[in-house]
N, C-alpha and C positions, 0 to 999 in steps of 0.2 A: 790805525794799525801800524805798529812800527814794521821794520824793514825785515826784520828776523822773523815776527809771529807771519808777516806775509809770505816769506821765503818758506817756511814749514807748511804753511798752510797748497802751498807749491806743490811742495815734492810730495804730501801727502795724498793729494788729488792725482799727481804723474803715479801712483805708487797704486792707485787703485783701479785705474784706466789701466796700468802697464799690466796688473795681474790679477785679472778679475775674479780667478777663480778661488784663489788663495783669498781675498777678501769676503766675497758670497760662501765661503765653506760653512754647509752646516752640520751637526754631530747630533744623531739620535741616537738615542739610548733604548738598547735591547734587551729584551728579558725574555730567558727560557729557563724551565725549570727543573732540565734536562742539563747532566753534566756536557760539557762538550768532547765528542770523540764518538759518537754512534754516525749510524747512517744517514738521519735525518738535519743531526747538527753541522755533520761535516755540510753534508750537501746545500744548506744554509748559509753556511761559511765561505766554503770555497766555492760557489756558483752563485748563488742569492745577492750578497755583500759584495762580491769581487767584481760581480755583474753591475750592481748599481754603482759604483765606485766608478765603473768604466762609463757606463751611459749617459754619466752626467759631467762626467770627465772631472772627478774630481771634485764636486761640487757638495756630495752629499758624500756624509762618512759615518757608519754603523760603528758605534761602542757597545760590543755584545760583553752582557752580565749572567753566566751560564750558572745552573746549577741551583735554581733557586735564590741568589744571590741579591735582587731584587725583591721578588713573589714567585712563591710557589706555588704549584698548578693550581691549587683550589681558590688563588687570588689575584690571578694572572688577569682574567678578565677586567675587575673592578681596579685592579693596579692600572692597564692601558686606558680602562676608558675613564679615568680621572687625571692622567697624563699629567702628572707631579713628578712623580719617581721615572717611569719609562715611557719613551713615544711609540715605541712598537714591540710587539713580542707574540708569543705560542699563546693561545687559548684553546685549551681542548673541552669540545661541547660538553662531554660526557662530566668533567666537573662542575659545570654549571646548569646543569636539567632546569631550572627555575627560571633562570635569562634567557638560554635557548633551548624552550622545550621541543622545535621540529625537526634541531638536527640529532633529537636521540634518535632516529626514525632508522638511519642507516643500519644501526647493530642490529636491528631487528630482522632484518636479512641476513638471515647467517652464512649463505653459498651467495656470494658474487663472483666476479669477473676474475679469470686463471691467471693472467697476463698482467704481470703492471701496465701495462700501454692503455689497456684497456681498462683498468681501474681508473687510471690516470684520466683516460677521454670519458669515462661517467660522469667523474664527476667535474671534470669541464663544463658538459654542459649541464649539469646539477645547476652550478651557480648562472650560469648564461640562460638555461631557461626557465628557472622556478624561482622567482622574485621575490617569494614569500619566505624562503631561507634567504636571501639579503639583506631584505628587510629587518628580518627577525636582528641581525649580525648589526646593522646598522642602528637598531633602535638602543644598543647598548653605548652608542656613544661611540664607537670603532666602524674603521673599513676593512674589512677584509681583501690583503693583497695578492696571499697566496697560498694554497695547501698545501699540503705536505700529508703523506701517506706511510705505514708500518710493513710491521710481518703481519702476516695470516697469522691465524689460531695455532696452538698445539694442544695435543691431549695429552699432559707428562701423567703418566702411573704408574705406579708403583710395582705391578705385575702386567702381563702384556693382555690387552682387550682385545675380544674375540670381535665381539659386537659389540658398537658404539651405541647402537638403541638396547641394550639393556644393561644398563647400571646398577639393577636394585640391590643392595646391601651395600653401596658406596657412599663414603664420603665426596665430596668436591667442594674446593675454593674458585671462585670465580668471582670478577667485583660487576661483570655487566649486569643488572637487572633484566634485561632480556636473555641473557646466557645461564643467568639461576635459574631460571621461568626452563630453559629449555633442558637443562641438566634432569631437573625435579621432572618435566613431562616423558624424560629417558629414566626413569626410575631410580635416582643419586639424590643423596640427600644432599643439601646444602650447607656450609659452615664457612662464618664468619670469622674472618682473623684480615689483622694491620699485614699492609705490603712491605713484606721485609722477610730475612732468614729466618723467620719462627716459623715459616710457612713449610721451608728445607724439614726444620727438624719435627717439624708435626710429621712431614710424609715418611720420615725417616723413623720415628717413634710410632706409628701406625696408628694414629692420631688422622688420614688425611689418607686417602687411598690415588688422589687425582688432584691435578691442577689444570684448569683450562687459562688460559693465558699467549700473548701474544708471546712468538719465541723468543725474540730477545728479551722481553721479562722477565720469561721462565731460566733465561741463564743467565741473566744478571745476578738472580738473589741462588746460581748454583743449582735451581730445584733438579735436573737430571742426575744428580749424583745419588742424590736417592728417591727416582721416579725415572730410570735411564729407560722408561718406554716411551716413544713420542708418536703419535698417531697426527698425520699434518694433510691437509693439501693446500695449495695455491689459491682454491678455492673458498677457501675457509679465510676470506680477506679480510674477517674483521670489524669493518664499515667505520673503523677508527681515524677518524679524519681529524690534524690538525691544523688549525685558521692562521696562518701569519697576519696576523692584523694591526692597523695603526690608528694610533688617537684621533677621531677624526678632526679635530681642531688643527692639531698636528698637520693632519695630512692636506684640509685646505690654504695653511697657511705657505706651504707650498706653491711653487711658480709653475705654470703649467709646464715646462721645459722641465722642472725635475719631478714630477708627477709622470709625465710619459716616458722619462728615463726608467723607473721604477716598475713600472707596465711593461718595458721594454724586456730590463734585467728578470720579471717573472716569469716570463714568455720561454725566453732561454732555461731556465729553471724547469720551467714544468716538462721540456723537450726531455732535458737530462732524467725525468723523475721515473720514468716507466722502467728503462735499462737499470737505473739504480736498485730499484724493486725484486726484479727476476736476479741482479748480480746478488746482491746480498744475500735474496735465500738462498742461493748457491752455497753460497760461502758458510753462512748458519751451520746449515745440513752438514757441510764437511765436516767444521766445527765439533758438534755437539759428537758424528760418528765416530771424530779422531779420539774422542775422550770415553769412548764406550759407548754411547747412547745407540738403542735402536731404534731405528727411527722406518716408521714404514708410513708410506704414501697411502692413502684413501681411496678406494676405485669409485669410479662415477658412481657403481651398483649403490656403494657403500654409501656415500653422500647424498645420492636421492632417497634411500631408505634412512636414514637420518632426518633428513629433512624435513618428509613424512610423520615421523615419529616425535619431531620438536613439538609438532601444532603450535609453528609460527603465525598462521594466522588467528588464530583464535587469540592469542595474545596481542597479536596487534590490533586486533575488533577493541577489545578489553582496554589496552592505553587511548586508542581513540575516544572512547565513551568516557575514560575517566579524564582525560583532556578537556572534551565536551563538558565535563561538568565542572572544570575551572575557570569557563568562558574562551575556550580555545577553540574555537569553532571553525577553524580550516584545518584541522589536523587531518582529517578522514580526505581531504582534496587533497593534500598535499603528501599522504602514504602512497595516497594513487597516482600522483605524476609521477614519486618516485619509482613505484613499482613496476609503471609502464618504460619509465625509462630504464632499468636493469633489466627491462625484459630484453629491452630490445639491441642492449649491448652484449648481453650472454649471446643472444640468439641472431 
C-alpha cells in the first residue's frame, strides 16, 4: 500500500468514527395515494417523519412520494410488500378485502366511539389485543407501524331528510359494501358511479338524491354545492382505518436502535391523533356552513333508531358465513372480540 492510498484510507475511517450518523443515514421511500395537505398527510408529515428523524437522531430519513406518485390506493399494498418501488406507505383495508378480509369488519359497525381519543384508544388496543388482525397484516409481507384515522360519515342530499330510516324513492352513492347493505335496509336504492365530480353533477342533475361519504370526500369532489344538506354526527366514525406499514424485509433489516426510534416517533403520533380528529371536525363544519351547507347533527334518539333499522347484524351473520365458505374460519371469533371490545369503549 503506498503512502497516499494509506493516508485516505485514514481519514476515511476518522470520517466515519467522527460522524456516524451522516454515514449510517438511511432514506425510505413513502407512498401515499393521498395528495399531501389533508389532516392525515400533514399529521404524517409534520409528527410521524419529523418524529422519527428526531428519534434516531438523524439516522433514518423519509422520502415521501404523495399523491399516488408511486401506487395508488388499490396497489399500495402489493407496491410495500414487494419493496422494489417503496419501503413503507398507507394501505387502506377496504381496497384490498381479498388480502385483508378481517379488517372489512370495522365498517360494519356503523355508530362507534364520539371522541377521537377514544376512537384512537379502540383501536389501540384492536391491534394490542386481537392478533389475528396482525397476523392477517403481516401475512402480506408488511408490518404495520401505525394507523391513522378520518372524518365520520355524512349524509349530503339534495333536499333536507326528515328521517334517516326512510329513504324509499331515493337514490344513493356510497362505495362501502356494508354502507349499500344499509342504505337498501333504509329503503334507498343504490347506484354505481367512479369517485370523481360526476358524482356533484349527477346530484345536481337529479340523477343522485344522496351521498353517504366521509366529509372531506364529500368536499373534496364539491358534492355540498348541490347536496348543501349534511346530516353528520361524530358517531358516525366510519370504522375507516388507515395501516402506515413497512416492508417487512425492510423493516428487519433495521438495527434495533432505529426500529425503537420508529416505535418511539408512533407513540408520540398516536397521543397527537385524537385532538387532531375532534380539531378538524370542528373546522370541516365551519367550512362547509361558511359556504352555505346546512349541516345538522343527529340526536342519539336518531342514531339508535337508525341503527335499528340498518339490520347491522343480520349483515354481519351473512359476511361471516360467506367468509366461512372461503375457508375463513375465524371471522365469526374475530367479529366478536371486535364487538366486545366497541362495547366496551362506547360504554
Amino acid at each position: 500500500m503506498t503512502f497516499k492510498h494509506f493516508l485516505f484510507s485514514l481519514i476515511s475511517g476518522l470520517l466515519l468514527v467522527s460522524f456516524p450518523n451522516i454515514a449510517a443515514e438511511k432514506i425510505l421511500r413513502y407512498t401515499d395515494h393521498e395528495p399531501y395537505g389533508g389532516m392525515r398527510t400533514q399529521l404524517i408529515k409534520e409528527v410521524l417523519f419529523a418524529e422519527i428523524g428526531k428519534e434516531s437522531q438523524g439516522r433514518l430519513k423519509i422520502e415521501p412520494h404523495w399523491n399516488g406518485e408511486i401506487a395508488i390506493s388499490y396497489d399500495a399494498l402489493a407496491t410495500i410488500s414487494d419493496g422494489s418501488k417503496a419501503d413503507m406507505g398507507i394501505v387502506v383495508p377496504e381496497y384490498t378485502a381479498k388480502q385483508l378480509p378481517l379488517h372489512q369488519i370495522f365498517k360494519s359497525f356503523a355508530i362507534g366511539p364520539e371522541h377521537g381519543a377514544s376512537q384512537v384508544e379502540f383501536f389501540r388496543r384492536v391491534y394490542a389485543e386481537i392478533p389475528e388482525l396482525n397476523a392477517e397484516i403481516e401475512r402480506n409481507n408488511v408490518v404495520n407501524l401505525q394507523f391513522f384515522l378520518g372524518y365520520p360519515v355524512g349524509f349530503f342530499s339534495t333536499k333536507p331528510i326528515m328521517k334517516l330510516t326512510a329513504l324509499q324513492g331515493t337514490s344513493w352513492r356510497t362505495a362501502s359494501f356494508w354502507h349499500r347493505a344499509y342504505l337498501v335496509n333504509t329503503g334507498a336504492k343504490t347506484v354505481t358511479l367512479p369517485w370523481n365530480e360526476q358524482i356533484t353533477t349527477a346530484l345536481r342533475d337529479g340523477k343522485l338524491d344522496g351521498l353517504m361519504v366521509n366529509l372531506d370526500s364529500g368536499y373534496d369532489i364539491h358534492a355540498e354545492r348541490a347536496a348543501p344538506n349534511v346530516l353528520l354526527s361524530p358517531s358516525l366514525w366510519l370504522g375507516h382505518v388507515y395501516l402506515l406499514t413497512m416492508n417487512k424485509h425492510t423493516w428487519e433489516s433495521l438495527s434495533t436502535q432505529d426500529r425503537e426510534a420508529i416505535q418511539r416517533a408512533a407513540i408520540t403520533t398516536q397521543k397527537a391523533l385524537g385532538q387532531a380528529l375532534d380539531n378538524n371536525l370542528i373546522n370541516m363544519v365551519k367550512t362547509l356552513e361558511q359556504e352555505g351547507t346546512h349541516v345538522r347533527y343527529l340526536t342519539k334518539a336518531e342514531l339508535e333508531a337508525w341503527r335499528k333499522a340498518i339490520g347491522y347484524q343480520q349483515e354481519q351473520a351473512q359476511w361471516v358465513a360467506k367468509q366461512k365458505a372461503e375457508g375463513i374460519d375465524n371471522a365469526r371469533e374475530v367479529m366478536q372480540k371486535v364487538a366486545n371490545l366497541l362495547d366496551r369503549t362506547i360504554h
